[in-house]
N, C-alpha and C positions, 0 to 999 in steps of 0.2 A: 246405632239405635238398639240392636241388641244386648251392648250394655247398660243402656239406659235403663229397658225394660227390664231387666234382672235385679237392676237397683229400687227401682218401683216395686215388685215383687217381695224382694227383702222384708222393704220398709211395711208392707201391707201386712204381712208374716209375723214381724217384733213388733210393729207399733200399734198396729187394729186390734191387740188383743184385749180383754176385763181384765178385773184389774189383781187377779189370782193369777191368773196365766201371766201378767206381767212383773208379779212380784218374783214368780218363779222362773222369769228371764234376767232380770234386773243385776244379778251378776254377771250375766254375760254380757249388758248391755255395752259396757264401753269398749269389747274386744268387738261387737258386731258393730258399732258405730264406725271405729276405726276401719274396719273394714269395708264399710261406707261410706267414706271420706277416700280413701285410695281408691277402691273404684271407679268415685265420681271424678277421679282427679285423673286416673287412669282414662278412662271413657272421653272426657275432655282434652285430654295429648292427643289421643291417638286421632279424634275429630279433627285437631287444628295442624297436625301432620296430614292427613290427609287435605286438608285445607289448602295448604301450601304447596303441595304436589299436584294439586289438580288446579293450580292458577292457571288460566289462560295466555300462552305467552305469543305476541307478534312481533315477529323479526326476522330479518332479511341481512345475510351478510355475506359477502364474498370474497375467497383466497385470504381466510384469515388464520393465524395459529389460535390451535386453540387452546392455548392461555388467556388471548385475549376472546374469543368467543364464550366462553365460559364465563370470562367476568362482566361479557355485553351482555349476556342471559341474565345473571344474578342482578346486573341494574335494571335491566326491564323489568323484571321479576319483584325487584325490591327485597332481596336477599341476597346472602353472602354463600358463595359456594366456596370451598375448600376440599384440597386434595395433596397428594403426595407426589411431587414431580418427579421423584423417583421411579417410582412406577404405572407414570404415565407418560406419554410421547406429547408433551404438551407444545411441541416446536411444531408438529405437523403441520398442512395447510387444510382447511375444513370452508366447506361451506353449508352456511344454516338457512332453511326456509322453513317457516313454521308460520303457518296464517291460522291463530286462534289452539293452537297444540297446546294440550296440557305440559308444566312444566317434567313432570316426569316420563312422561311417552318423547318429549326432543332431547331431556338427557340420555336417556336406554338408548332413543336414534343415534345420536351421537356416539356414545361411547362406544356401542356397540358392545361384542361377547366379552371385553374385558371388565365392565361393569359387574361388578356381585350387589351392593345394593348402597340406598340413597340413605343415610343417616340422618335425622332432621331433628335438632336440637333448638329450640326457642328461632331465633329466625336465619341458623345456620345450615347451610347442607353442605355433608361429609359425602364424598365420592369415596366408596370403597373399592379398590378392583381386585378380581382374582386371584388367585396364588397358579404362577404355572410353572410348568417343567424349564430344566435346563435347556434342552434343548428347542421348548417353543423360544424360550428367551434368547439364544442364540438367535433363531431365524426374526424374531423383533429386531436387534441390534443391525440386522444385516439390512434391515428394511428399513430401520433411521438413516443408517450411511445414505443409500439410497433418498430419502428425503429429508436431506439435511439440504436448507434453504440457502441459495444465493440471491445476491442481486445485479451481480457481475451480467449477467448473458442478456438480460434484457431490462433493466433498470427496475421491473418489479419480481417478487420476490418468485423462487421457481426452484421444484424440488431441481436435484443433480439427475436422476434419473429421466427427467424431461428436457433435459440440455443436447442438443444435438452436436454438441463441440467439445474440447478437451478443457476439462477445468479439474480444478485442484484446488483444495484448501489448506489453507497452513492453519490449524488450530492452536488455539493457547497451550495448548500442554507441548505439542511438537517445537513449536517458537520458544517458550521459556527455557524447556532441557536446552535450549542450542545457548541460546542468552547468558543462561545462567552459571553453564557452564563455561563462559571464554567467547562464543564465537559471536563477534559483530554482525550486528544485522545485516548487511548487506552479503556477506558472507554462508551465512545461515540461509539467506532465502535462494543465494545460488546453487547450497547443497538439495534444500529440501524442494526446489523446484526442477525438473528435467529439462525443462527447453531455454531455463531461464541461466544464464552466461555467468562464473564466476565473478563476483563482487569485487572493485579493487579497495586496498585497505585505506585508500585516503577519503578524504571528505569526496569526490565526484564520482559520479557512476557514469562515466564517461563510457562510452561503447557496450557498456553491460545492457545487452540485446534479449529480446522474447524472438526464438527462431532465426535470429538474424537481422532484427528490425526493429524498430523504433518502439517502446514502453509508453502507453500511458499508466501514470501514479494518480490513482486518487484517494483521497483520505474520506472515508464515511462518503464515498460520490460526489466528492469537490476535485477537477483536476489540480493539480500540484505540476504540472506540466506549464512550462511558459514559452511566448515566442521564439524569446532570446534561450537560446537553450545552453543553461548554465550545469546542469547535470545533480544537478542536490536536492534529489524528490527525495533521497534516503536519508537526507542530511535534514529532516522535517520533523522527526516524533521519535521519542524514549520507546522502545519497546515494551516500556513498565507500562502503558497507557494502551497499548494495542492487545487486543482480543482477536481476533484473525487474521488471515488474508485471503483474500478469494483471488484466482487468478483464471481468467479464460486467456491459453494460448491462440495465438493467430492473428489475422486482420478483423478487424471490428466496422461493420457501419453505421453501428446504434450511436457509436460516442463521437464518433466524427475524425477533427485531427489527434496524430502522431496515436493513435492506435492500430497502426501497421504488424506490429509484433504479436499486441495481446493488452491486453487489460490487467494491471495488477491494484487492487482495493482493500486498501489499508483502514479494517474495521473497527473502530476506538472501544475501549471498554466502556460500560456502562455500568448503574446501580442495577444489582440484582434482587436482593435480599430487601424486606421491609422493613425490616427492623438494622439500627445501626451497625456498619460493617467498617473493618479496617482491613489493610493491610501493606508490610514493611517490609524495605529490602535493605540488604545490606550486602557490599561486595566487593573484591579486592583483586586484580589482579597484575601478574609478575612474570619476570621472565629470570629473576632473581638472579641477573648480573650486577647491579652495585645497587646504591640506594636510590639513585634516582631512576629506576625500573618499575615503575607501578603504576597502577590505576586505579580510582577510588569510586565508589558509586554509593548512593544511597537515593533512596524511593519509598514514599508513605501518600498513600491514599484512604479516603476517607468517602461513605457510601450510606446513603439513609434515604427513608418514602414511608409514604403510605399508600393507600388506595388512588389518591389523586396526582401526588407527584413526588419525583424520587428524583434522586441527580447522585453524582459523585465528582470528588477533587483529587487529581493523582499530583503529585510532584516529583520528579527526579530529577537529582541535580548528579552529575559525572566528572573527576577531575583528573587526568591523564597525565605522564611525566615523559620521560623517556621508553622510544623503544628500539631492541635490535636484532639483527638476522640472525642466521644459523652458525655465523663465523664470529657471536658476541661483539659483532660493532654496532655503534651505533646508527640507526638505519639514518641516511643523512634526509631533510628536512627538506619537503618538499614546497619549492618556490613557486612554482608555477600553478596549480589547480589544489595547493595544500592539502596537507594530511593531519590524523588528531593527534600529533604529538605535543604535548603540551594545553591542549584543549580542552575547556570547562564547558560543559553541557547544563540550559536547566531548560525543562520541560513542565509548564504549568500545562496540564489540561483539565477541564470540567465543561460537565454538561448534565443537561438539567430536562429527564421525560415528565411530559404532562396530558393528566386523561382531561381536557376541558368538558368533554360531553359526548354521551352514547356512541358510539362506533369514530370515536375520534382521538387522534394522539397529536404532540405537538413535541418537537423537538430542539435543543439547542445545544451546541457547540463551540467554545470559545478555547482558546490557545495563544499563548507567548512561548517565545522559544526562540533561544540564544545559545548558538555553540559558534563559542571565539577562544580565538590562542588568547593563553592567557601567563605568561611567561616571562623573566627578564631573560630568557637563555635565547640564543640567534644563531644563526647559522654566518662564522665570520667567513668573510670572501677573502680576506688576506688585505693588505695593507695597500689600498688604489684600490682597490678589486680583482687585482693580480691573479688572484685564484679562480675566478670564473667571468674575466671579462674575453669576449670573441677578439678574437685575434684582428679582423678588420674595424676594429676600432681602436686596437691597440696599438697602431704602425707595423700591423702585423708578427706583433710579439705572441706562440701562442699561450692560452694558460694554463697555469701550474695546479694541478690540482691537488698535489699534496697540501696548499695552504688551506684548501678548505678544513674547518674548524667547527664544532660547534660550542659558544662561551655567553658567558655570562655578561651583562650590560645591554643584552638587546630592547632600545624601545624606540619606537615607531608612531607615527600618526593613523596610520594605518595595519592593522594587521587582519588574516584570515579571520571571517565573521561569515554567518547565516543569520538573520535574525528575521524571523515572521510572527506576523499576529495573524491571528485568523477566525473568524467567526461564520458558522454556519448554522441554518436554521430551517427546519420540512415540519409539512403541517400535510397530516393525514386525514381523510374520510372516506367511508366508506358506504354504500350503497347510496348514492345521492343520482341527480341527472339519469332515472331510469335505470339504476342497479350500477351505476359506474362506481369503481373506485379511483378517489382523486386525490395527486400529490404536487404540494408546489414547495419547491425549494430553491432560498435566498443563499448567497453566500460572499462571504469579501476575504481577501488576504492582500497583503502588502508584506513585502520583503526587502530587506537590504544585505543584498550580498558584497562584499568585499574581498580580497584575495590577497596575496603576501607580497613583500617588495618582490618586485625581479628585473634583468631586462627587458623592457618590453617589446613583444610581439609586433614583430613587422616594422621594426625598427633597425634590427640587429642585423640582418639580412640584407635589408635592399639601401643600407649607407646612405639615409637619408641625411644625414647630418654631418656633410662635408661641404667645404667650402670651393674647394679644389686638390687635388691629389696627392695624397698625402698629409694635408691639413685637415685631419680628423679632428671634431669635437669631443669634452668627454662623454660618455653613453652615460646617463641617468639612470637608475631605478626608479621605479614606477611599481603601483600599484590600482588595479580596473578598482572600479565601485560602481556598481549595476543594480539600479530598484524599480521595481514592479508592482505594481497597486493593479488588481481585479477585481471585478465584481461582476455577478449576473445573478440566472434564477432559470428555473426548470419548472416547466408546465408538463405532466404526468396523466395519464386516466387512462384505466383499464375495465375492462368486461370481458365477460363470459356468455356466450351464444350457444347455450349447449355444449358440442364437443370441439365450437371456436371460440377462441380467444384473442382477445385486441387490443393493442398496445399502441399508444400513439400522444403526441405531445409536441412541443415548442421548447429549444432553448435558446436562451441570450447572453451574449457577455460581452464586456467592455476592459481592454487590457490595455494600459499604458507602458510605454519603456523607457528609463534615459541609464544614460551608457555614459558615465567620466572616470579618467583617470588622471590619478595626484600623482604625481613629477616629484621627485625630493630634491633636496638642496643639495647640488653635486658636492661643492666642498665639505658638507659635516659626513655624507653618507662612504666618502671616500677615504676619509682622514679615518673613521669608524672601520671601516673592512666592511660595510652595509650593516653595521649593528646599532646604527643610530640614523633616523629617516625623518625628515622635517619638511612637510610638503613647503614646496616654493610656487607653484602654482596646480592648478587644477585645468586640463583639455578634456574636450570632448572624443570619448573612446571611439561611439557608435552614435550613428543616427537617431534623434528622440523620434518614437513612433509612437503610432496610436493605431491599434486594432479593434475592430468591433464586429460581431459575428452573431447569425441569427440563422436558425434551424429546425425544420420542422420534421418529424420524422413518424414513422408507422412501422408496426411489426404485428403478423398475425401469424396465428398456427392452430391447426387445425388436425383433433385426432380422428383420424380414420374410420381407427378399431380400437380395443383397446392395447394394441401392439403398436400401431402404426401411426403413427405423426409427421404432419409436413408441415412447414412453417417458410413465411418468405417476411420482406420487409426495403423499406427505401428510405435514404435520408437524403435531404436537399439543404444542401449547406449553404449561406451567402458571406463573404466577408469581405471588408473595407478596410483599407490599409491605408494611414496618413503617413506622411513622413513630413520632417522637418529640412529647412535647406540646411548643408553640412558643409563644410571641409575636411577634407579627405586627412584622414587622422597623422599621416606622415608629412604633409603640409603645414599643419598646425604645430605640430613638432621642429619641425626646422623655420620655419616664422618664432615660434616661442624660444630659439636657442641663439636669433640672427640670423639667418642662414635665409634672408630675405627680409620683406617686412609687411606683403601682404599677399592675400591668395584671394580666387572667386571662388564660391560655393557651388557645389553641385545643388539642385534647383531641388528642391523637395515638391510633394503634393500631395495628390488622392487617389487613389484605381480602387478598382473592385474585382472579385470575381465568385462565379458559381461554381457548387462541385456537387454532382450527383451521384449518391453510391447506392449499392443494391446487393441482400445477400438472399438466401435459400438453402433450405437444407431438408432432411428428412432422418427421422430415426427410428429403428426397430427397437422392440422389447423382445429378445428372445424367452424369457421367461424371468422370474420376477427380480432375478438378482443381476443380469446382463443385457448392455443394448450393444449394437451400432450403427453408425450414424457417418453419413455422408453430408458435406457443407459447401457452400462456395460463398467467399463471402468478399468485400469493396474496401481498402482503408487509404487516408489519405494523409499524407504529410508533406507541410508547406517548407520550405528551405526558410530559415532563420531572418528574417528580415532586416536585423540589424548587421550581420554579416551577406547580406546581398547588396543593398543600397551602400550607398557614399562610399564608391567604388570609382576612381577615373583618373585618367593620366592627365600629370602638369608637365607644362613648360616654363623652365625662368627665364623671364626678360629680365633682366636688370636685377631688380630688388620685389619684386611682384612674381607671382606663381602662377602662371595663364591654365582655364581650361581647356583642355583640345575636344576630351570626350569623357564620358562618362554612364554609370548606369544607373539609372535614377528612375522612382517609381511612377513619372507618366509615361516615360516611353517603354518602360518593360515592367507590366505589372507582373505580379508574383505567379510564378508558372509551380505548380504543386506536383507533388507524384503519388498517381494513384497506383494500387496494388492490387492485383487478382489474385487470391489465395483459394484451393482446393485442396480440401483434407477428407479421410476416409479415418473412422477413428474405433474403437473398440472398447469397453472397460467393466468391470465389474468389483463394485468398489465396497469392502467389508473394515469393518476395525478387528474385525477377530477372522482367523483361518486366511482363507489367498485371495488377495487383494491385490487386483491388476488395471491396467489401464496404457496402450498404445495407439500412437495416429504415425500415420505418415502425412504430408502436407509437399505442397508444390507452390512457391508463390512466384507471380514473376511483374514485372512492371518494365513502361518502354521508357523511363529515363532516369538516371542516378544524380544524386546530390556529389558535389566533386570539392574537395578542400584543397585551397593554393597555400602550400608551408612556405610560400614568402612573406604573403601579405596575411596569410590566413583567415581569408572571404571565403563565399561560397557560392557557384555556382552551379546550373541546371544544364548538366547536357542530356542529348537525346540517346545515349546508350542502354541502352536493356539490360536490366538485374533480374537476375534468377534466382531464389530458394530450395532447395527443395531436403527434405529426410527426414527422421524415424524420431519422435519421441517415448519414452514408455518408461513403464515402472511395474513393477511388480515384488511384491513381500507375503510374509507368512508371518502370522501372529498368535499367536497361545494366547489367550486370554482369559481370565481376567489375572492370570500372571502366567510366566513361562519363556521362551525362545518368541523373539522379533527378529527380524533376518528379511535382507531385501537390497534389490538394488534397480539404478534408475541409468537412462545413458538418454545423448541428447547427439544424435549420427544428424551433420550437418553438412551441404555443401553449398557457397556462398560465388557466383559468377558473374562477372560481368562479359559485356557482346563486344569486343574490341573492333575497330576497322579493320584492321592487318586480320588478325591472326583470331577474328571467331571466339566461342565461348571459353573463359580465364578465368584460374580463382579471382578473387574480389580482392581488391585491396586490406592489408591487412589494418590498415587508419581505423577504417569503423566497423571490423568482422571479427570473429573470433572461432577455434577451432572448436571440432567437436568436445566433447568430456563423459566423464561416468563417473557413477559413485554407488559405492556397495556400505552397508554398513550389517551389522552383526549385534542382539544386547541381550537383554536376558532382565524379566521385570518379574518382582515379587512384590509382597505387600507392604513390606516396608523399606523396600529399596531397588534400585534399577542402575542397570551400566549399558554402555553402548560403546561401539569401537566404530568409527566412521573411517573410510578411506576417499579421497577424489584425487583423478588422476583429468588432469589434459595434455589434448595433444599437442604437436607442433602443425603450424601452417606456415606454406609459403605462396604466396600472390605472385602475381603474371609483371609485376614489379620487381620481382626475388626476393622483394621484404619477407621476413620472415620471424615469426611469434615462437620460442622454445616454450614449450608444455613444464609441466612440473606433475606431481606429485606429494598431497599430505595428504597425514594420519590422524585423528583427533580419537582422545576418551574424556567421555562423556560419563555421570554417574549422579546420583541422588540419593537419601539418606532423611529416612521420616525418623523424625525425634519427637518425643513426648508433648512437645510443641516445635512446632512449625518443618520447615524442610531444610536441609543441607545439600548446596551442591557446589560438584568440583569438577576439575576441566581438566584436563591436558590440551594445548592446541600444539599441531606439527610438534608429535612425539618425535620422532625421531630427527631434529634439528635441522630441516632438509634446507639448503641453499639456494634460492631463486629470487628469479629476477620479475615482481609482478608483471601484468600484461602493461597497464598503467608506465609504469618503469620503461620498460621496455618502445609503447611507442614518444616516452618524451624524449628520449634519446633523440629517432628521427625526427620529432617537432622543432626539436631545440637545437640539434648540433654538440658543439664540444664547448668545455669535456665532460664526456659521460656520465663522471664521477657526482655532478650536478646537479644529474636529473636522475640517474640511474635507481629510482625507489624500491628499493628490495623488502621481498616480502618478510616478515616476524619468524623469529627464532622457536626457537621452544618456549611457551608460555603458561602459567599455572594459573587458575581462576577458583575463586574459595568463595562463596554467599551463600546467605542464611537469607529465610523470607518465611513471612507467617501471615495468616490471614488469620483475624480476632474478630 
């Protein structure tokens, strides 16, 4: 108004005057008009700026980031806000209540003292913030670490610093360096996790344990876990496609089964940027023994949105050759649970965010993914199979393992395959049903896994296929083929009650199994040395089942003070287990070879059961950078069902296979084990300067899962397993360049309650010994090196079996170029010789000769990729 009235004034000044007085302005006239026209245009800005800062805005939003609260303002508002993520913590968790608030008095609430002021351009508003000191900015960074968001601990999202449990993030930059440099993921996530069990280097992650216990994998919060537990959650997604991982160590009651150990949540990459984004990998690596030494990789992704929806398309396809140990041989070729030697990888994924409307997102997930040998080279058995057939099927000849070979001509009906599709889908909203926020999420996958010729299991051992003494039959190679279709959905909704918080929901799934293995044509695969496999018929490996499972669950926490927080929670689990009638897979086998001409089936059906779990915890904030926290928490895991069922002794009458007895799921439905884990845990967790974090943990449970290496079933007895020991980490970091330096260790002791003889190390089948790892790097602005060392021990079990430990070295290193990044690797610098853990228990699995099974870990290996984002 007050520039109105000075434009009024003006005009009354030059224009009101006679017409002497006007001739005597009339050269000034067009400099004072102009300056009448910017005035009035002036006067007029600044009215409709203040216009739009004083809109009225209502809205209600809860535990939102605020990237997305700032963009739910500027819709309700009907402008466009704009800022610099840089210099804003836009990941935070925020909640807005504003009933009728000017838009400028809830942005200042919000932002708070880092706002300097609101810029408003036609119908845009510019956030400007502050300029501060080094050292406020340090204590910001130290307060992100701190609220940097998971979803691991309670299914909605939650700063780390409100976690009452040990969790750990693997971030994109820490996962890449390891990547990029040489070290396979599975390997990479046992370095950079401490409780988490080195990786072995073939396709299974067989006994690779959280504390000594059973993993759940989920990808984006879809288990990747299955009944039949085939061991290939890692064997699921390109690293090129992953953005984090979130891992809470320990027993979990939120997510139900096989989360005994700990949670590990494998978070996909997304479109960030709104304008069109790329980016290319390229990469090679070698051990630069002869030419057939190498691995190839390349990865291109592609990334575009606007305001309402954005998606991205990554693809990596990987193609492997040869590899060998410390002694430059070639490491031999694993039959039994295969490795990626010779293996082609492609990884299509894409996913597509969408804002449909006000305080709502909508998400999807889609993925193909095939990693299969892909080779004519084979691992020759020798001429019969002289070279690796058991001596009790040989007239007890035993074998030669020098004839083992690996040559050229191998092809197969079957060979080692992972192949999954998979689609997931969460649909967000928030303040709905009286300030709730609500999430439902769909999801389906189907898998076919297959596995390499071999002898098969539970064949070789108990001489199923003799006629009478002496008159052995030839032993076959075989190959399992195992597929899995799931699907379910998750019911979500959470609030806020003041200084409680409520978490509570429904999940369902529906999981099928069928279990065959292809038999080859003894005559081609014998006269071959097994380099040529022509199925002749196909049996049933495993029991067809049918699982289906329904769960309702809660979780509350409630702050005190603002130090003090307790939090408790219960899950009521129900699941229904079908089975189909079966013959007992060593029956079928000698029926399928002569060795009879019929059997009765063990009777299949239906059981059920309940499982109640229950956690509670509490955690301090000693001040703003440090808590701890005390927990006790319920997990539960069901023994395998397809290796429980279609289990029972025959008798031959004549030419028929009688049943005497058997274990079958009406009379012994599936007995589960639950777990009681207590931890006390401490951390204080920075990207820059000392960043720490230790628990100790005790878990113990009254019955163990027990594997028979004849038939290799699995049964439930009632003996007592105990956990208990120290995880931690601690580093020192210079930042934003300088010395990184840190090291982590994972002090474990693994017991079972014998009859005789009282508490016993654990079997070393499904345990592994403690480990540590130190590493050393030094990061500047256009380049970084890192020197990693891990060391494990040796274990011996109340059996005498015993695990030898090892010892490598990895350099690590990066290289900014004018475009894009360079990176290279060393892995196991100094050529070290061992024998994997993998390795090591197929020996016991399998028997002789060692030479077989014996999987020795990679030699010295060099890794060279270039990757750019445009």
């Amino acid at each position: 108004m007050k520039h109105l009235i000075t434009v009024g004034y003006i005009s009354k000044k030059y224009c009101g005057q006679d017409s002497i007085q006007q001739k005597k302005y009339t050269k000034k006239l067009p400099v004072l008009c102009s300056a009448l026209i910017l005035m009035l245009f002036f006067s007029l800005n600044v009215a409709a700026q203040t216009s739009i800062l004083d809109r009225a805005v209502n809205i209600q939003l809860k535990n939102v980031r605020l990237s997305d609260a700032l963009s739910a303002i500027g819709d309700k508002a009907g402008v466009n806000i704009t800022y610099s993520s840089t210099k804003l913590n836009v990941a935070k968790i925020v909640t807005v209540n504003s009933s009728n608030k000017s838009l400028k008095a809830l942005l200042s609430e919000l932002l708070g003292k880092s706002l300097k002021r609101l810029d408003v351009k036609d119908n845009v508003i510019t956030i400007e913030t502050k300029e501060i000191s080094p050292a406020t900015t340090e204590n910001i960074r130290q307060m992100e670490d701190l609220n940097e968001v998971v979803v691991v601990s309670s299914r909605t999202p939650k700063h780390i610093s409100d976690i009452p449990g040990t969790v750990w993030v693997v971030d994109s930059a820490k996962l890449q360096a390891q990547i990029r440099s040489g070290v396979p993921l599975k390997e990479a996530l046992g370095i950079l996790i401490p409780s988490l069990d080195l990786g072995n280097q073939g396709r299974s992650n067989y006994a690779q344990n959280l504390r000594g216990r059973n993993i759940l994998v989920m990808l984006d919060g879809v288990s990747l876990n299955s009944s039949r537990a085939t061991n290939r959650q890692f064997d699921a997604i390109d690293p090129f496609n992953i953005e984090k991982i979130e891992v809470l160590s320990g027993s979990s009651a939120i997510y139900g089964g096989d989360a005994t150990g700990g949670i590990i949540n494998i978070v996909t990459k997304k479109a960030k940027a709104k304008k069109l984004s790329l980016e290319t990998e390229v990469g090679g690596r070698s051990g630069l023994r002869n030419s057939s030494d190498h691995d190839l990789r390349f990865a291109q992704s592609i990334s575009a949105g606007n305001e309402v929806i954005k998606g991205r398309l990554g693809f990596a396809y990987q193609q492997n050759a040869a590899a060998f140990d410390g002694k430059n041989r070639q490491i031999v070729i694993d039959t039994k649970q295969s490795d990626f030697q010779y293996n082609r990888s492609i990884d299509l994924f894409g996913n597509v965010d969408i804002k449909p409307g006000e305080n709502q997102t909508l998400n999807f997930d889609a993925q193909y993914y095939e990693s299969k040998y892909n080779s004519d080279k084979g691992l020759f058995l020798g001429q019969n199979l002289s070279g690796g057939l058991p001596a009790n099927a040989n007239g007890g000849i035993a074998p030669n393992p020098s004839l083992l070979d690996i040559k050229n001509g191998f092809s197969s009906d079957v060979v080692p395959r992972s192949k999954r599709l998979f689609v997931n889908g969460q649909y967000r909203i928030t303040d709905i049903l009286g300030g709730q926020n609500f999430q439902f999420q769909g999801y389906w996958r189907t898998e076919k896994l297959d596995f390499s010729p071999s002898f098969p299991e539970g064949i070789v051992r108990t001489r199923e296929l003799t006629v009478s003494p002496g008159n052995v039959l030839p032993l076959p190679l075989a190959a399992s083929r195992q597929n899995t279709n799931l699907w379910g959905f998750r019911l979500v909704l959470s609030k806020q009650f003041d200084q409680v918080n409520l978490t509570y929901g429904a999940d369902f799934d529906r999981e099928s199994f069928v279990g065959k293995q292809a038999f080859f044509d003894t005559q081609t695969t014998y006269n071959s040395g097994g380099l040529i496999n022509r199925t002749a018929n196909t049996l049933g490996r495993f029991p067809d089942n049918r699982i289906v499972g329904f769960s309702g669950f809660a979780q509350a926490s409630w702050a005190v003070t603002d130090q003090l927080a307790i939090a408790g929670g219960i899950r009521r689990q129900h699941m229904s287990v079908a089975v189909d009638d079966f013959v007992r897979f060593q029956q079928q086998v000698s029926v399928n070879y002569g060795v009879g001409t019929s059997a009765d089936a063990i009777p299949g059906g239906k059981n059920s059961y309940n499982v109640t779990l229950f956690n509670g915890s509490v955690i301090y904030k000693l001040n703003d950078q440090q808590q701890v926290w005390t927990n006790f928490a319920q997990g539960f895991s069901v023994p395998d069902p397809a290796k429980t069922y279609g289990i029972g002794s025959y008798q031959r009458e004549g030419d028929h296979w009688k049943l005497l007895n058997s274990i079958n799921v009406k009379d012994s439905p599936l007995s589960g084990v639950k777990t009681n884990q207590f931890e006390l845990g401490w951390r204080r967790p920075a990207k820059s300067g000392l960043n720490a974090q230790a628990a100790v943990y005790y878990s113990i449970s009254d019955k163990a899962l027990l594997t028979n290496l004849s038939t290799f079933t699995i049964s439930v007895s009632d003996q007592h397993v105990r956990n208990y020991g120290l995880e931690a980490e601690v580093s020192y970091r210079q930042a934003p360049e300088g010395f990184d330096v840190g090291a982590s260790a994972h002090v474990i002791v693994s017991e079972i309650k014998t009859p005789a003889d009282g508490w016993k190390r654990n079997s070393i089948i499904t345990n592994n010994p403690s480990k540590a790892v130190a590493y050393a790097g030094w990061k500047a602005d256009q380049f970084s090196v890192r020197v990693q060392g891990v060391h494990t021990f040796n274990l011996k079990d109340y059996q005498a079996l015993e695990l030898k430990g090892f010892t490598t070295i990895d350099l690590l290193g990066s290289l900014k170029l004018p475009l894009g990044v360079l990176s290279a690797g060393v892995q196991n610098v100094f050529n070290r010789q061992y024998v994997t853990f993998w390795g090591q228990r197929a020996v016991i699995f399998y028997g002789a000769p060692s030479e077989l099974y014996q999987y020795n870990g990679r030699g010295r290996t060099y890794m060279l990729s270039y990757s750019i984002t445009y």
